[in-house]
Every structure is written in structure tokens, then in C-alpha cells.
N, C-alpha and C positions, 0 to 999 in steps of 0.2 A: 589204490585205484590206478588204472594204466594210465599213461601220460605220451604225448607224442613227444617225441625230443628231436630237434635237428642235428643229425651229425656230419660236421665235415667228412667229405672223402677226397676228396682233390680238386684238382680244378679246369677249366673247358678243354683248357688246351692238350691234357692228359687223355683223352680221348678223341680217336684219329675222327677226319671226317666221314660221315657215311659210317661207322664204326661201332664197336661198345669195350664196354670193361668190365672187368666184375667186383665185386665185394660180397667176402661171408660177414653176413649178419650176426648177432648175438644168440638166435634162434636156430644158427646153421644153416638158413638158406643160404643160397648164392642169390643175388640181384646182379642183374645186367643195365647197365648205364648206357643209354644211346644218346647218341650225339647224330641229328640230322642235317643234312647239309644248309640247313637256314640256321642254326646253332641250336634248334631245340635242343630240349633236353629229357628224358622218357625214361623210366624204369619200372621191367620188370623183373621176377621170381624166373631165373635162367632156366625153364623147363618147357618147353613145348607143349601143348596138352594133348596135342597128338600121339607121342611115343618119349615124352620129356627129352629131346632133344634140347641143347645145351643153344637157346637164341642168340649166346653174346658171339656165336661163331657164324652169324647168318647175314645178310647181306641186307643193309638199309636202304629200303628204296621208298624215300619220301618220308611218308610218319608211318609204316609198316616195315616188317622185318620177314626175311624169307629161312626158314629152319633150313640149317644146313642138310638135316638126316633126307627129308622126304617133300620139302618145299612150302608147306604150309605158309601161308601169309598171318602174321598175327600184327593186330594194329598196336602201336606202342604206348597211344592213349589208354584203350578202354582193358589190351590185355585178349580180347575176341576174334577169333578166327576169320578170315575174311570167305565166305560162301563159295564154295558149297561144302567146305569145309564148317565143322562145329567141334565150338569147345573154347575155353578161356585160359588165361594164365593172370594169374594174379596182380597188378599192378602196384607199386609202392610212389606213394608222395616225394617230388623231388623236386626241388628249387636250386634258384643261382641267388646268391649274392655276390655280384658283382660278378669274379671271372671263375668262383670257387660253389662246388654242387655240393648241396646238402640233402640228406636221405633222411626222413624220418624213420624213427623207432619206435616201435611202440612196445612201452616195456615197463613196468614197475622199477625198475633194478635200472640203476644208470648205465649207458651202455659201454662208456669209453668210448675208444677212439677206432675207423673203420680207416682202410687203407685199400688201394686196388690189390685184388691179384694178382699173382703172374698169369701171363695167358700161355 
């Protein structure tokens, strides 16, 4: 049966402010890791759901994120398009302990270890 796992990726300060990063998962997606100027912390599945534009290259304003392709606002909470646009992208569970962020996995198969991408 699946299991959530926390995996390290790095930690706050690895991600600029107002910013993101990415990580390929064990699944092949990429996650984008955002970093809000209050230090949250917010990931999702790096696709747009408007034209899958690549969010970790979009511009953080607040706890929303603006697609770099065509401007879409998508919230970094829930993953939902802000109106009047529609459509979601996936969100994934992401924690701090302490100054370092953890992503769950969910996966049978242990996942090893996750690292940023290069951007």
C-alpha cells in the first residue's frame, strides 16, 4: 500500500525570494517549490493548466504565481486558476523542518533522495 514519505530537497534559503525551483520526482514530474516573500513555502506540479507552461519561471506575487507563457494567476495553495480564468494544477505537500523543505512522495517504492534542478 502507498505511503507518504518526506523527502528532503534543500533548504529555505536555496530558493530566491518571491522565486521557485524545481525538482523531478520519482514519477517524472517536475514540482516547483515557491518561496513567498513572508517565507511560505508552496508546491506545485510545474505545468500550467492553461497551455502547461513551466510556473517555476513565473513571477510570485503574494501566495499566487503569474505563468510566464500567457499570465494566468494560479494560487500556490490550492493549485486553481484565479477568475476568470479556470483550471488547476496539481498541488503537492510541503513542509519545513526548521530551515530545510520536505516534499512528500507518495509511492510504494522508497524514493531516495531529491535534489533542485538546474534552472
Amino acid at each position: 500500500m502507498a505511503e507518504d514519505r518526506w523527502i528532503e530537497v534543500g533548504c529555505l534559503d536555496d530558493i530566491p525570494c518571491r522565486g521557485a525551483r524545481k525538482v523531478r520526482m520519482p514519477d517524472g514530474d517536475t514540482v516547483a517549490v515557491f518561496r513567498t516573500a513572508d517565507d511560505e513555502i508552496f508546491a506545485l506540479i510545474d505545468r500550467c493548466p492553461h497551455k502547461s507552461g513551466p510556473l517555476s519561471e513565473g513571477i510570485v506575487q503574494g501566495r499566487a504565481v503569474a505563468c510566464p507563457l500567457h499570465g494566468w494567476v494560479i494560487d500556490l495553495a490550492s493549485g486553481e486558476a484565479e477568475a476568470p480564468d479556470v483550471g488547476c494544477t496539481r498541488s503537492v505537500p510541503v513542509r519545513r523542518a526548521g530551515d530545510r523543505i520536505q516534499l512528500a512522495v507518495i509511492s510504494a517504492e522508497p524514493a531516495g533522495s531529491l535534489h533542485w534542478e538546474a534552472a
